[in-house]
C-alpha positions in Angstrom: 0.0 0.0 0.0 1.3 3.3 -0.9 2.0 5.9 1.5 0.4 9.6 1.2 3.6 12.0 0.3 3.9 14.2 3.8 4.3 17.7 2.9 7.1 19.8 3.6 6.6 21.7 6.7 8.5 23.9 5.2 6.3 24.6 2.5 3.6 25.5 5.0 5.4 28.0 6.5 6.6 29.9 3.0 3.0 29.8 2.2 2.0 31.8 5.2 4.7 34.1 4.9 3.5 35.2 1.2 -0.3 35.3 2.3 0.9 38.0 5.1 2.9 39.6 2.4 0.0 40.0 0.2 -2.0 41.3 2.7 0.3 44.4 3.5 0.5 46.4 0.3 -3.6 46.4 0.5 -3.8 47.4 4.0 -0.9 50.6 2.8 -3.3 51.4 -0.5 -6.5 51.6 1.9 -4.5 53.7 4.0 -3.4 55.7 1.4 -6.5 56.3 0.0 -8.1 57.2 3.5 -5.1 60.1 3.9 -5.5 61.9 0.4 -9.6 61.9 0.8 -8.3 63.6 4.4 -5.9 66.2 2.7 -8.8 67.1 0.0 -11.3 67.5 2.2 -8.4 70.2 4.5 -8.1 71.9 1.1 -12.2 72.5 0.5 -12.8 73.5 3.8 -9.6 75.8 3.7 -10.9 77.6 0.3 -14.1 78.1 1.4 -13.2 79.8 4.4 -10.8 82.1 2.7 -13.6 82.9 0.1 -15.8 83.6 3.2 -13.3 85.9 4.1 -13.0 87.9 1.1 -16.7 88.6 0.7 -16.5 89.9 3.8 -13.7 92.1 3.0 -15.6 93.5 0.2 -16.4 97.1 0.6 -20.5 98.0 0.7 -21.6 100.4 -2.3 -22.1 104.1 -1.3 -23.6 107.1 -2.7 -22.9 111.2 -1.9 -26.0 112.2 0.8 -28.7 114.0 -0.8 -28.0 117.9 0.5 -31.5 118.5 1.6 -33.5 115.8 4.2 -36.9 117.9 4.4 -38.8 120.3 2.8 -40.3 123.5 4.0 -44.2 123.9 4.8 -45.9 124.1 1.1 -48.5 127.3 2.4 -45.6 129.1 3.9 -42.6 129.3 0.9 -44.3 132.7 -0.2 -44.4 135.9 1.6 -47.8 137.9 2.2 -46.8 140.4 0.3 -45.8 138.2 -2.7 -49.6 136.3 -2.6 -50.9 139.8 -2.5 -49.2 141.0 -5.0 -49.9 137.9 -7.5 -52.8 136.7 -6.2 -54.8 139.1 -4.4 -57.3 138.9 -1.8 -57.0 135.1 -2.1 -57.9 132.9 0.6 -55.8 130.7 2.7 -53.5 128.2 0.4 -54.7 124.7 -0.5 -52.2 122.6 0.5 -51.5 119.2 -2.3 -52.5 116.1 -0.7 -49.3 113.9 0.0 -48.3 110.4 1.4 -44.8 112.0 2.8 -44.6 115.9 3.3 -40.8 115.8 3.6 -40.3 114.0 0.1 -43.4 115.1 -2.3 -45.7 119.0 -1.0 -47.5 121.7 -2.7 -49.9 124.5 -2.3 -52.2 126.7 -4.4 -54.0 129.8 -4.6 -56.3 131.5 -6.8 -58.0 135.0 -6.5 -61.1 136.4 -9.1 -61.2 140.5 -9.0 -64.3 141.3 -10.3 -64.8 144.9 -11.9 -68.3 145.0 -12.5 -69.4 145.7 -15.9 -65.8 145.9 -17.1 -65.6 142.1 -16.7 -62.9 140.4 -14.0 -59.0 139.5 -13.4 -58.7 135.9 -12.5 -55.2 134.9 -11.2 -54.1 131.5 -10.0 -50.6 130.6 -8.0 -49.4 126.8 -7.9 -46.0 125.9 -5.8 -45.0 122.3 -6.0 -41.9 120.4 -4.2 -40.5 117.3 -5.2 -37.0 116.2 -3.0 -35.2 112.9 -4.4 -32.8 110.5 -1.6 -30.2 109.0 -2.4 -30.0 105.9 -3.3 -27.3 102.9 -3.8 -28.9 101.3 -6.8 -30.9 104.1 -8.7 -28.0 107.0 -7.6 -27.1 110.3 -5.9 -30.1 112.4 -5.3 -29.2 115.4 -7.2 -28.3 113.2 -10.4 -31.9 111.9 -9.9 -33.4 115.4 -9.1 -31.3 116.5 -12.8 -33.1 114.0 -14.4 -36.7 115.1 -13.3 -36.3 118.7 -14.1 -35.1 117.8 -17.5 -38.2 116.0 -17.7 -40.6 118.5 -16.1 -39.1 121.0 -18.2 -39.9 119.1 -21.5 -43.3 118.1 -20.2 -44.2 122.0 -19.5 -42.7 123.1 -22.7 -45.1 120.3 -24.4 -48.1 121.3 -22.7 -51.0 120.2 -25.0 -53.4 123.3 -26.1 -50.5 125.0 -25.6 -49.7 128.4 -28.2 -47.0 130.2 -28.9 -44.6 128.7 -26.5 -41.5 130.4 -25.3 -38.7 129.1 -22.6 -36.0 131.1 -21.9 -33.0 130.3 -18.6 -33.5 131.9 -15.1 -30.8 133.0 -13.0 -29.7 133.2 -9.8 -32.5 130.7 -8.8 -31.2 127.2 -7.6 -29.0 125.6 -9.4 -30.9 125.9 -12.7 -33.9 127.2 -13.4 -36.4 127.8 -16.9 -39.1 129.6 -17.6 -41.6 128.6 -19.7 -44.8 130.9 -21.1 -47.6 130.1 -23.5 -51.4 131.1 -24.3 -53.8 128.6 -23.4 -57.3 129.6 -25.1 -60.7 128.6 -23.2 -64.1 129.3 -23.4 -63.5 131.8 -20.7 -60.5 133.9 -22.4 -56.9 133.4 -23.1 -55.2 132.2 -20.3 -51.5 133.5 -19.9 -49.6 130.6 -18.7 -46.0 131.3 -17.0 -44.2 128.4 -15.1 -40.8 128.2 -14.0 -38.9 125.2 -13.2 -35.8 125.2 -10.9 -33.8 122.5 -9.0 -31.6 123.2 -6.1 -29.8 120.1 -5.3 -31.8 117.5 -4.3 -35.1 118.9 -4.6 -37.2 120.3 -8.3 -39.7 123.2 -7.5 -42.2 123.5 -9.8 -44.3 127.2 -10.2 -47.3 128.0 -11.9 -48.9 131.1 -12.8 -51.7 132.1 -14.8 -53.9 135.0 -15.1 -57.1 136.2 -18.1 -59.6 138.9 -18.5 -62.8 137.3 -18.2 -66.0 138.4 -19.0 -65.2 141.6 -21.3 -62.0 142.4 -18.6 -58.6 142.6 -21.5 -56.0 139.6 -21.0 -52.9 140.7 -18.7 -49.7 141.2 -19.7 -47.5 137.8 -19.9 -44.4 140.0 -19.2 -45.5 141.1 -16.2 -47.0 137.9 -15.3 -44.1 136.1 -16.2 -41.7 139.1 -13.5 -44.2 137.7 -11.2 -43.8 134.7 -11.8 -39.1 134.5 -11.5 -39.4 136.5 -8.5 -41.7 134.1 -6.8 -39.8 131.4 -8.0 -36.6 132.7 -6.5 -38.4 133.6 -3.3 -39.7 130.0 -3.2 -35.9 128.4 -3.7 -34.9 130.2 -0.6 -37.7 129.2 1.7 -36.2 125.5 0.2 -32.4 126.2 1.0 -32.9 127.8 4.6 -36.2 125.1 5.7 -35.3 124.4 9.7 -32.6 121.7 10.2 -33.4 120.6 6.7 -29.6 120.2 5.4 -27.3 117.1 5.7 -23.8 117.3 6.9 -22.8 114.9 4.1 -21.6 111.3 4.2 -23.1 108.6 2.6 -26.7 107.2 2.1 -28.6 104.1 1.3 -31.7 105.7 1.9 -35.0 104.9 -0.9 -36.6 107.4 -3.4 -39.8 108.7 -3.5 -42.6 106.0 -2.7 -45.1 108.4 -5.5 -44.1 109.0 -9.0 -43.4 112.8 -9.4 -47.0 114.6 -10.8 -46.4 117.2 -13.8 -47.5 120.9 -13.2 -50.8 121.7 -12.8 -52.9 123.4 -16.0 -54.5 126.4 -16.3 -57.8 126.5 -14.4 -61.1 125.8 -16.4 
């Protein structure tokens, strides 16, 4: 009977020691592995923190202060003398309706001097106030203020009805300033329309004036009306630039705009 060959004892051994072998370089890739996921995961977390760290370095947008932060009383920018004079014995003023007195204010008058059979002198007096904030995203409040008086210029000077329509620079009222004058023909009469537009930093002031014969009475004078008319104007400006604590040191703003689009000037009564 033949005998089973006996293994080497030998062999055994070699066998285990090339198993172990194997094992090692597997148990050093796993380990590799486990340290580069560890370093990528250091290098994410060390971007996004120094991305963090330049937004927040970032410097916020700014924009120049609007110079004026309120505007005067509507009823009070004209002297007594000045209503009398272009307006007489009118009543109290009729102050505009507003949501925010400080950013959007007006007041009118009107007077009708009756001269018997020689007919009557109708007069009527508008002062209107628009003041623009400044603002990161639409801009500085004057720039915006610029912008509507070009506007309200070019809406006046296109006044429908509107005849023989002259405009012609103002000085030494605000910043800038134009009148504008035309004939505005009713059933009434011939209205003489004079309106001047002026901006003073931050804040547009629109005047109208208008006057007619009615009823036989002869149309005024659209010179005169139109004198009345600049030196109200200017008179007007100043009650803007000296209103009570109204000015602003400077510095920056982020402060909205008007919550009401701007309305244009008021037409010639009916």
């Amino acid at each position: 009977m033949q005998r089973r060959a006996q293994r080497d004892p030998s062999v055994k051994r070699l066998h285990r020691v090339l198993a172990g072998a194997a094992v090692v370089p597997a148990m050093l890739i796993v380990a590799g592995c486990s340290s580069d996921s560890g370093s990528d995961d250091g290098k994410d977390k060390a971007a996004g923190s120094s991305a963090s760290a330049s937004a927040s370095a970032s410097p916020s947008p700014t924009v120049r202060a609007a110079v004026y932060k309120d505007l005067p009383e509507a009823c009070d920018v004209l002297s007594k003398k000045t209503l009398d004079d272009l307006v007489p014995k009118a009543k109290s003023g009729k102050e505009s309706q507003s949501e925010d007195i400080s950013m959007r204010a007006g007041c009118s008058w009107d007077s009708l001097a009756n001269n018997g059979v020689d007919g009557s002198q109708f007069r009527w007096l508008s002062v209107s106030m628009l003041r623009f904030e400044s603002d990161t995203t639409r801009g500085a409040g004057d720039e915006l203020a610029k912008e509507y008086y070009d506007k309200q210029v070019g809406d006046v000077q296109a006044a429908e009805g509107a005849e023989d329509t002259k405009s012609e620079p103002v000085t030494e009222t605000g910043d800038e300033a134009t009148a504008v004058r035309y004939d505005l023909k009713k059933k009434e009469g011939t209205f003489k329309q004079q309106t001047v537009v002026a901006r003073v930093e931050n804040v547009v002031l629109t005047l109208d004036y208008n006057g007619a014969g009615l009823a036989g009475d002869k149309a005024p004078s659209a010179d005169d009306l139109m004198k009345d008319a600049k030196k109200a104007a200017k008179e007007a400006v100043k009650a803007v630039t000296g209103s009570g604590g109204g000015k602003s040191s400077g510095g920056d703003a982020e402060s909205g705009s008007p919550s009401k689009p701007a309305s244009s000037s008021a037409p010639a009564k009916d």
